[in-house]
C-alpha positions in Angstrom: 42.6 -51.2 29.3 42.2 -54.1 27.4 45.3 -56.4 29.2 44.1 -54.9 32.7 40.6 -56.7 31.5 41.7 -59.7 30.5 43.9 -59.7 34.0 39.9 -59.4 35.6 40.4 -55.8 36.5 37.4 -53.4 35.2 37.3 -49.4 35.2 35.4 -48.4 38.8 34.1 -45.2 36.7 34.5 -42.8 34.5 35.9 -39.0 34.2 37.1 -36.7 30.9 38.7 -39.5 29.4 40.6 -40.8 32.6 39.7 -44.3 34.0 40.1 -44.6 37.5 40.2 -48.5 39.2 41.5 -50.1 42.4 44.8 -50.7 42.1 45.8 -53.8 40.2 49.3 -53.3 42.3 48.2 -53.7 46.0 44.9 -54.0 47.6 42.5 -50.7 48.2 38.7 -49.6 48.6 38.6 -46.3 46.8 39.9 -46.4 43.0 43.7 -44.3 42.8 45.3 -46.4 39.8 44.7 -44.0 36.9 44.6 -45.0 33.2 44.6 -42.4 30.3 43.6 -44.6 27.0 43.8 -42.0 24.6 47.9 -41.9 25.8 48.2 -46.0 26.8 49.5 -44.6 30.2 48.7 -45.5 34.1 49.6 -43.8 37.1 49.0 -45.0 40.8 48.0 -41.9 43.2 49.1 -44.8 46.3 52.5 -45.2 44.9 53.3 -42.4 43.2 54.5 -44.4 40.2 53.5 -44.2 36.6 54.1 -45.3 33.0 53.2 -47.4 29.9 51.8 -51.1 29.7 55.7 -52.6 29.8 56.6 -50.3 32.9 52.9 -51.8 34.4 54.4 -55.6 33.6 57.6 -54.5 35.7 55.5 -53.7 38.7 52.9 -56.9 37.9 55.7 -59.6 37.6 58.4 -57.7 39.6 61.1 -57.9 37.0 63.0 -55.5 34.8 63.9 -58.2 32.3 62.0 -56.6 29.8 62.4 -60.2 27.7 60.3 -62.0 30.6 57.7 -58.8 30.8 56.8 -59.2 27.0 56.4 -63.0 27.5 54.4 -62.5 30.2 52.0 -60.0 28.6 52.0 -62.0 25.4 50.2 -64.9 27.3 47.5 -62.7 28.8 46.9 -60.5 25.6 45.4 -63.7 24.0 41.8 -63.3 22.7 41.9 -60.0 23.4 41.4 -56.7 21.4 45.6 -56.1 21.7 47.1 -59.0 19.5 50.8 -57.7 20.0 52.9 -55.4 21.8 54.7 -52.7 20.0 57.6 -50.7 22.2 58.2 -47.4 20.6 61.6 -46.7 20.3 61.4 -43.5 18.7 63.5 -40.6 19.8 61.2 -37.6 19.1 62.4 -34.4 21.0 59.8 -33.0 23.1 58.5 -29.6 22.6 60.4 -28.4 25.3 63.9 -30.1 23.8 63.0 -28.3 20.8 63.4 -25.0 21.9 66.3 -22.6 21.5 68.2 -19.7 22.8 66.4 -19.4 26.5 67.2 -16.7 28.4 65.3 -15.7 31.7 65.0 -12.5 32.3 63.1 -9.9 34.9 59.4 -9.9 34.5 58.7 -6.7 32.5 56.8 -7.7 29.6 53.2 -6.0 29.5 51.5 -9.1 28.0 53.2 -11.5 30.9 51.9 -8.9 33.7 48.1 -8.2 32.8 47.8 -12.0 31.8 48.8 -12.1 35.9 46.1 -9.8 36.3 43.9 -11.5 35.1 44.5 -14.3 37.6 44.3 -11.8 40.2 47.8 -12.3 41.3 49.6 -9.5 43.3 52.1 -7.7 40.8 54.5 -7.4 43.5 54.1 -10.9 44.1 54.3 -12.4 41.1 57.9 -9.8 40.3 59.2 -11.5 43.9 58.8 -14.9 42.6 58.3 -15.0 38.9 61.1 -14.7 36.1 60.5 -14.4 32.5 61.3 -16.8 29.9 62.2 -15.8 26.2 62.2 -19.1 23.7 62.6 -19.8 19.8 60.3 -22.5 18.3 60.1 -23.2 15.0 61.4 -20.1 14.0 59.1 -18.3 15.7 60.3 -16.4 19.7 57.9 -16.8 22.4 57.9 -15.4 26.1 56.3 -16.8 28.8 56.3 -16.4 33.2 59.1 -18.7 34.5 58.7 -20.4 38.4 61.7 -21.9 39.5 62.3 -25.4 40.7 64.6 -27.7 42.8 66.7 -28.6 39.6 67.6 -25.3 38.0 64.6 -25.5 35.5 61.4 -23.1 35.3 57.8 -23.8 35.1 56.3 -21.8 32.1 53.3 -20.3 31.4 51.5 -17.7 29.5 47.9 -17.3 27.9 48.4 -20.4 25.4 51.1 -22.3 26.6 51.4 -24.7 30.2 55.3 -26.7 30.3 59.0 -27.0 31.9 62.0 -26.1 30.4 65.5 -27.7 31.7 63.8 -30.7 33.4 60.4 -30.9 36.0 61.0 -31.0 39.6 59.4 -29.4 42.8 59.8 -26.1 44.3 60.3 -25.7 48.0 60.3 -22.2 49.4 61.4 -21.5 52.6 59.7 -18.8 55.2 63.4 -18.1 56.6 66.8 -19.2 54.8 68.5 -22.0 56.3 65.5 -22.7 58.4 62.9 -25.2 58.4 59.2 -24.4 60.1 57.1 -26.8 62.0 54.1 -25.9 59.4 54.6 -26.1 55.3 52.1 -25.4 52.8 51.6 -27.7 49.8 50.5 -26.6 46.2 49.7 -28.5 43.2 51.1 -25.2 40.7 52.2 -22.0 41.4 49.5 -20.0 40.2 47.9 -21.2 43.4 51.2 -20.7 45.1 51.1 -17.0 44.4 47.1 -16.6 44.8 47.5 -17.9 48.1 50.1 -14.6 49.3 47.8 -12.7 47.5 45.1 -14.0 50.1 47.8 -13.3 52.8 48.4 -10.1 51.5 44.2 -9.4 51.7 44.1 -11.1 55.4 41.9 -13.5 54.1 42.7 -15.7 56.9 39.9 -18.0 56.2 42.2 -19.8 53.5 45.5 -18.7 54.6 47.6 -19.4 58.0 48.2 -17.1 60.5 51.7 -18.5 61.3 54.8 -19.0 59.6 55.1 -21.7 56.9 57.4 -23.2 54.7 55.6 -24.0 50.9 56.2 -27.1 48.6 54.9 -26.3 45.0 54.2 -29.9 43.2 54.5 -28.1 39.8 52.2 -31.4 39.0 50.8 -34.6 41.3 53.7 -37.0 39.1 56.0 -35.5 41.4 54.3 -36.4 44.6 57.3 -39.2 45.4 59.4 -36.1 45.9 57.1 -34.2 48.1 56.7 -37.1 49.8 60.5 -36.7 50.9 60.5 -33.0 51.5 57.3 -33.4 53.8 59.2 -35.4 56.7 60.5 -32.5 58.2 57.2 -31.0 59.0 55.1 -31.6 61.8 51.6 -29.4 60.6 50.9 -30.4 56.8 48.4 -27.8 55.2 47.4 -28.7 51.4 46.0 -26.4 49.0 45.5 -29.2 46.1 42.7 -28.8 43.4 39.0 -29.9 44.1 39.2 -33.0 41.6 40.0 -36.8 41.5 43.8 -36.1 41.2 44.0 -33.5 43.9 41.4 -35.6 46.2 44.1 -38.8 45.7 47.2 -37.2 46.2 46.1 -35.7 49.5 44.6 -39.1 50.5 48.1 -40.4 49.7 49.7 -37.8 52.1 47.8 -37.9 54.8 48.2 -41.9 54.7 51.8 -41.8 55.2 51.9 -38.6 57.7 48.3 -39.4 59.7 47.7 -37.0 61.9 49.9 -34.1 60.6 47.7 -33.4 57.6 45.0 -30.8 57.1 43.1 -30.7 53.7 42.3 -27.4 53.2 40.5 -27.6 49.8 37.2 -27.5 51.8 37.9 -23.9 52.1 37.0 -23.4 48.9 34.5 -26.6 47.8 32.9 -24.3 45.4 35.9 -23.7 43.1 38.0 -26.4 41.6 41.0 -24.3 42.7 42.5 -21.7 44.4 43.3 -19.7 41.8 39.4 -19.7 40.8 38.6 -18.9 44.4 40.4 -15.7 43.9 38.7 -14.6 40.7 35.4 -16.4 41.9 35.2 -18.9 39.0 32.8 -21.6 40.6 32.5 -24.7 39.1 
């Protein structure tokens, strides 16, 4: 924040601890370059690219001589609150590298099921989809639901714990194998994913469609380059993104590059950051 200042480039607002401005990268009206200061990291919605203050000097200067980046950044850090530039080089394994003899499995487990219930997720749903994931942490095992994606890895989650393990990708779904519909369905996780056939399941046809779709789970807005890729194919674009900042940009992004072919559904449920808290009618 402090190098985007001295560059003349102030925070547009505020919101939990996420500064959102116009782009320092191209020119734009509504604020989608996204700075988390607590973590020293940026991410622009209209690019779908991301990273630390050295990645942002690639971008800025359009180099990857990372000799010329420092120089460059040394020069504008003067007088500021940031006297040097430190590049951490530090090989820390993340929580998910740390973790040892996976095995997915059937969902069975009792805990993995009611915690599902709780989300008001259709059990046969959620067994149709939904694996589970046994783990060993620091000596400890842990189990959690396991979503596949594109790259062979699984989503996780259970009551106390959100991650990936074996690398984070999208998942695409397809109505029909080996066939590709004129209408897909785009989710930001897939707890919405799986509340959304429970809604098809109900008839609730007030949030869901009526025809047959294809689905593109995000498994998080980072990877919106690649559903960016997978949405060419479609000519109806239906998303069911989160009622917030993140959401509201990454539709904005779609629907900029496929005008006309997008519908933002989130208005179907305005009153609920989600759709998973439209199902258990958690407003916010």
């Amino acid at each position: 924040m402090d190098y985007l200042l001295q560059l003349g480039h102030k925070p547009q607002f505020e919101k939990h601890g996420q500064y959102w401005y116009l782009s320092p990268l191209r020119k734009e009206s509504s604020p989608s370059f996204k700075v988390n200061d607590r973590r020293n990291v940026w991410y622009d919605f209209g690019l779908a690219i991301g990273g630390d203050l050295v990645e942002l000097g690639k971008h800025l200067y359009q180099t990857n001589d990372i000799s010329e980046i420092l120089s460059h950044i040394a020069v504008h850090a003067r007088g500021c609150a940031m006297v040097k530039v430190v590049i951490d080089t530090s090989d820390t394994p993340s929580l998910e590298r740390q973790m040892r003899n996976v095995a997915v499995v059937a969902l069975r487990h009792n805990a993995l099921i009611s915690y599902l219930r709780t989300r008001k997720i259709d059990q046969d749903i959620a067994h149709a989809f939904c694996r589970e994931v046994h783990y060993d942490l620091h000596r400890r095992h842990y189990f959690a639901i396991g979503f596949g994606n594109l790259s062979g890895g699984y989503e996780v989650r259970n009551s106390y714990y959100k991650g990936c393990i074996n690398g984070k990708d999208i998942t695409l779904i397809k109505h029909r194998e080996g066939e590709t519909q004129l209408c897909v369905c785009v989710f930001e996780g897939f707890m919405d994913f799986l509340t959304y056939l429970t809604l098809k399941r109900r008839k609730d046809y007030m949030i869901c469609k009526v025809q047959a779709t294809d689905y593109i789970i995000m498994n998080s807005v980072s990877n919106l380059k690649k559903t960016l890729m997978q949405l060419e194919e479609y000519r109806f674009i239906f998303c069911y993104l989160d009622n917030d900042l993140a959401g509201q940009k990454t539709v904005e992004t779609i629907a900029s590059l496929y005008e006309g072919r997008v519908d933002d559904m989130s208005s179907a449920y305005s009153e609920y950051k989600d759709l998973n808290d439209y199902i258990r009618n958690k407003k916010m």
